[in-house]
C-alpha positions as CSV (number, residue, x, y, z in Angstrom):
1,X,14.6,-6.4,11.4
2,X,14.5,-3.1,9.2
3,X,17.8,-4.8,7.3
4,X,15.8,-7.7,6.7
5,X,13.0,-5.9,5.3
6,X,14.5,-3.7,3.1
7,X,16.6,-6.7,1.9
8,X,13.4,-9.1,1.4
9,X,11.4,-6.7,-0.5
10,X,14.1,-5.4,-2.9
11,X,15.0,-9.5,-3.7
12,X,11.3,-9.8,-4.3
13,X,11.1,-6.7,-6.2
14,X,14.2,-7.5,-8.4
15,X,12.6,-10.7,-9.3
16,X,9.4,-9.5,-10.0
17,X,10.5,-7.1,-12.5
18,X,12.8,-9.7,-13.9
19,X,9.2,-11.3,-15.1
20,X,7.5,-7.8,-15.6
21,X,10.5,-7.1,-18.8
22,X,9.0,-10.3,-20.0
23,X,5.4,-9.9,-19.5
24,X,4.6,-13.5,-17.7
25,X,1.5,-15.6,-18.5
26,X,-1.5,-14.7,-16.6
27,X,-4.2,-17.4,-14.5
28,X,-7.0,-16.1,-12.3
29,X,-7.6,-16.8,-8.8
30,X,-11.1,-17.9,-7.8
31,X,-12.0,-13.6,-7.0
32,X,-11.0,-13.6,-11.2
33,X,-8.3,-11.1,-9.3
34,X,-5.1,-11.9,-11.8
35,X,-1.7,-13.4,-10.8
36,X,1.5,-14.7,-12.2
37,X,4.4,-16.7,-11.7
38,X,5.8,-13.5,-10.4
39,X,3.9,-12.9,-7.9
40,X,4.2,-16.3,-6.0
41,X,7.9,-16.8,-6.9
42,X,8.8,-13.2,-5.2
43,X,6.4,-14.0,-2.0
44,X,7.9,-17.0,-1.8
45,X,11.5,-15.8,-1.6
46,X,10.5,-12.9,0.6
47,X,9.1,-15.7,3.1
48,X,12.4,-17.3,2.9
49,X,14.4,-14.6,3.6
50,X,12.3,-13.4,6.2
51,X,11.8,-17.0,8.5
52,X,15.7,-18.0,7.9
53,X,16.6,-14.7,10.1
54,X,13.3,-14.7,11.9
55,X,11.8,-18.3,12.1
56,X,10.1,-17.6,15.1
57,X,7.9,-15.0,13.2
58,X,4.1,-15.3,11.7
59,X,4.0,-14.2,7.8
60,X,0.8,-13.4,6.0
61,X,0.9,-13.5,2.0
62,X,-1.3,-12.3,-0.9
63,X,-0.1,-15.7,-2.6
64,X,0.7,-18.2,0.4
65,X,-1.1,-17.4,3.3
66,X,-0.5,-17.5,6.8
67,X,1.6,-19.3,9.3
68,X,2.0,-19.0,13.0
69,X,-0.5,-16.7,13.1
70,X,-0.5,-15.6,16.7
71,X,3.0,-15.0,17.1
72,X,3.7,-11.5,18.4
73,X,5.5,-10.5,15.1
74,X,4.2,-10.7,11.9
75,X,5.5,-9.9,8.2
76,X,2.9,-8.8,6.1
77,X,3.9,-9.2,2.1
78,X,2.3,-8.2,-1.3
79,X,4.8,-9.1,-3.5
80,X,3.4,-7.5,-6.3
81,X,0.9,-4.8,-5.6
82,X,-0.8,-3.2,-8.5
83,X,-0.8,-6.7,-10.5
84,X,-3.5,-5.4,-13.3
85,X,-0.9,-2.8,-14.2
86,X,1.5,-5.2,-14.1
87,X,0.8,-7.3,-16.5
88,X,-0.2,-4.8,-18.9
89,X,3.7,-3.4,-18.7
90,X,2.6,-0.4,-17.0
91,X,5.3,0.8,-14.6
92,X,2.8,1.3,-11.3
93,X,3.6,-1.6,-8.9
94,X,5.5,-2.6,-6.1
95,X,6.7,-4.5,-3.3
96,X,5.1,-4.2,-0.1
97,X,6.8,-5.3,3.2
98,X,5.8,-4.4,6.6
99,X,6.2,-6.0,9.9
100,X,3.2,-5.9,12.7
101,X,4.2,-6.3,16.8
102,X,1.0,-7.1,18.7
103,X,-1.2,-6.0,15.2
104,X,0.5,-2.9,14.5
105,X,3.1,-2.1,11.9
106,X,6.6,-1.1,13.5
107,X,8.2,-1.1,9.8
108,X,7.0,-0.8,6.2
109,X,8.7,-0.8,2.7
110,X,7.5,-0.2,-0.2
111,X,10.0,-0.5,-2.9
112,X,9.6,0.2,-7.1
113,X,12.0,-1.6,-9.4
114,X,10.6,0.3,-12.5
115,X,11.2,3.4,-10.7
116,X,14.2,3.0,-8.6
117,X,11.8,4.5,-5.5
118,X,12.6,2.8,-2.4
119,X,10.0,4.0,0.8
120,X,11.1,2.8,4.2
121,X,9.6,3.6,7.5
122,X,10.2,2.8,11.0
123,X,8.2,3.6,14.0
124,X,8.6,7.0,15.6
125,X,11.7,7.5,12.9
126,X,10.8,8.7,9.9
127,X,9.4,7.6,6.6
128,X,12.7,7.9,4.0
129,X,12.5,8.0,-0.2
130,X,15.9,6.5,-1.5
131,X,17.5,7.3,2.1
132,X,16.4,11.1,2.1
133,X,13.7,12.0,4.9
134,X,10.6,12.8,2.9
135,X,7.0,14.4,3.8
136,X,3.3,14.7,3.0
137,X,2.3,18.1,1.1
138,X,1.2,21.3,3.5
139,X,-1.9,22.0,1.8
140,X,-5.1,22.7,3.6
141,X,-7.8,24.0,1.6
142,X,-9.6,21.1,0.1
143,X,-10.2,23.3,-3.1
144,X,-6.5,23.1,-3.8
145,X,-5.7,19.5,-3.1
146,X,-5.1,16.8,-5.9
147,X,-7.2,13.3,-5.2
148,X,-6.4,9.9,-6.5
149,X,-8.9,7.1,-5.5
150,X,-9.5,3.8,-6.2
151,X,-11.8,1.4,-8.4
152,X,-15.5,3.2,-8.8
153,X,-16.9,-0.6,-8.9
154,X,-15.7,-1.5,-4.9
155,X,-16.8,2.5,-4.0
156,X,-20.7,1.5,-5.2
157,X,-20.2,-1.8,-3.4
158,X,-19.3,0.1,-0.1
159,X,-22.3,2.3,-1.3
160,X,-20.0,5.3,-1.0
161,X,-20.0,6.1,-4.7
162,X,-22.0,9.8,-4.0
163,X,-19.5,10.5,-1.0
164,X,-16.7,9.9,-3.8
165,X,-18.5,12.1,-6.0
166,X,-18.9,14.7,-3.8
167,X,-15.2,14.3,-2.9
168,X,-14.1,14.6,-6.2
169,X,-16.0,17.8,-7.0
170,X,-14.5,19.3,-3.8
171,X,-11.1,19.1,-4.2
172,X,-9.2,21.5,-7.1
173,X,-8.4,17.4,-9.2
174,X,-8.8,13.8,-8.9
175,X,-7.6,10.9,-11.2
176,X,-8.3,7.0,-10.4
177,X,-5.2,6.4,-9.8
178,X,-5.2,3.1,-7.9
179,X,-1.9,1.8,-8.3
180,X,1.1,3.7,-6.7
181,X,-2.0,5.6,-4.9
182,X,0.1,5.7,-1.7
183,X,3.2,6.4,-3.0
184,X,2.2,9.3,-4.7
185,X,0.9,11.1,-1.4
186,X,4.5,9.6,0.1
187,X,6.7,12.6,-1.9
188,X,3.8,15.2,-1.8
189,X,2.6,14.7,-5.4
190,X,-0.9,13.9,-4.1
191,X,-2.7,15.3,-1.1
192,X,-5.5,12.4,-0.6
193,X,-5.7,8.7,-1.7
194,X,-9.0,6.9,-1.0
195,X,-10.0,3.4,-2.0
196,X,-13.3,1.1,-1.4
197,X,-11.1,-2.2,-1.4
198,X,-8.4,-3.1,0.5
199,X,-6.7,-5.9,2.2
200,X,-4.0,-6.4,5.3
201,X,-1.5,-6.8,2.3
202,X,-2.2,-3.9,0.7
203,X,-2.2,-1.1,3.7
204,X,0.1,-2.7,5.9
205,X,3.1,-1.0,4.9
206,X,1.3,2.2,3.4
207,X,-0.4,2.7,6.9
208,X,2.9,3.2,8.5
209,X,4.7,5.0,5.6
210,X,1.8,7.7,5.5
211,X,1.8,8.3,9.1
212,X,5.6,8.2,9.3
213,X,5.1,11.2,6.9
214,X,3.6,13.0,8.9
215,X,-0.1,12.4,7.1
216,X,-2.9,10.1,8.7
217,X,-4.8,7.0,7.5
218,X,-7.8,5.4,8.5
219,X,-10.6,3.5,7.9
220,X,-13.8,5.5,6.4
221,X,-15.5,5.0,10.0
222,X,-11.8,7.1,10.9
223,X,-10.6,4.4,13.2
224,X,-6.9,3.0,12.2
225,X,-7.8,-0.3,11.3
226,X,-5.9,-3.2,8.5
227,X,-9.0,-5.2,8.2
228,X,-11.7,-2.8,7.2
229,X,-11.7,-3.3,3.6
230,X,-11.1,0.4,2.7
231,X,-8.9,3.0,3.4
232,X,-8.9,6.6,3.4
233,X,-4.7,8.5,3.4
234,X,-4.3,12.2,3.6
235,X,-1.8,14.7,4.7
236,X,-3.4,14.8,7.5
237,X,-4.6,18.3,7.1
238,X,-7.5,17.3,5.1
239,X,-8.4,13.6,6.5
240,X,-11.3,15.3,8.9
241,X,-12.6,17.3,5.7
242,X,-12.4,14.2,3.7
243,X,-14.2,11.9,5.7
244,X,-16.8,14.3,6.2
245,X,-17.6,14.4,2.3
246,X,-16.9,10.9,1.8
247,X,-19.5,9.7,4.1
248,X,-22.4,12.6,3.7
């Protein structure tokens, strides 16, 4: 199953960025969130792959939806995450790829064409960058760590806009940094990523990555959860801290 992962998301990937060189036209869905021929072609041939080996398998998509949708396992696919950076030709996007047993991720990928950055995690094994075991930062101190949050607009939705701001003038620097959030705490460049809107797609595969890291996520209730619209991922020394700020 790992193979099949790794190989689904770097064939969506690959195609994706075949489009992103070209900068494909743009529609809307009905949430005026964007998408592109991109997106659906590469969840599309993800789903492929993934039911030809596995047909047995449910499969949730951004772009397609869901089938089988109580079977035990289930591949959970953003083909294209970080779409409004996509196509505006910024680099920060990438395939996401996890696969749930019973609900809970066993396997994530999150794979980077632009950047040749390929994150795999299995369950109790590891989280990997390009095959090398990598790790969450050490730091402790929220005065020293480095933030990267999500869109201020979903924050005062969630009415934790002043928890952000508290947040932010807590730690040593913070950037809104949506896209590649995740991946930046993934090889230690960041110590916290927080963000106000979030779907199954989007944290399925970060969740395990993170924690396979050696860092935490949760929801901002600090309950492990896919479907609580929001996320909060630190290196685990700092989650309690954080969620403290956030929610005062």
């Amino acid at each position: 199953m790992l193979d099949v992962a790794i190989e689904a998301a770097k064939a969506a990937g690959q195609l994706a960025y075949r489009y992103f060189k070209t900068q494909p036209k743009v529609s809307y869905k009905a949430d005026n969130s964007p998408v592109t021929r991109a997106d659906i072609e590469a969840e599309k041939l993800t789903r492929k792959i993934v039911l030809k080996k596995f047909p047995d398998h449910g499969f949730y998509g951004e772009e397609t939806g869901e089938t089988q949708p109580h079977a035990p396992y289930k591949w959970v696919v953003d083909p294209i995450d970080g779409t409004q950076a996509f196509i505006r030709g910024i680099s920060l996007w990438m395939t996401l790829v996890a696969l749930l047993k019973d609900g809970k991720p066993i396997i994530g990928i999150s794979y980077s064409p632009s950047t040749g950055q390929l994150f795999v995690a299995e369950k109790s094994k590891g989280t990997y960058l390009n095959g090398k075991k990598t790790r969450v930062s050490k730091i402790k101190k929220i005065d020293e760590a480095f933030l990267v949050h999500g869109g201020i607009k979903s924050f005062k939705r969630q009415e934790k806009l002043e928890g952000l701001i508290n947040l932010t003038e807590a730690v040593k620097a913070s950037r809104g940094w949506t896209d590649g959030g995740y991946n930046l705490l993934l090889d230690a460049r960041a110590d916290i990523y927080v963000s106000a809107s979030e779907q199954i797609y989007d944290i399925a595969a970060p969740s395990i990555l993170v924690e396979e890291a050696g860092g935490k996520f949760t929801d901002f209730d600090g309950k492990f959860s896919l479907i609580s619209g929001n996320g909060v991922a630190t290196n685990g020394f700092l989650h309690n801290q954080v969620l403290k700020i956030l929610n005062s």
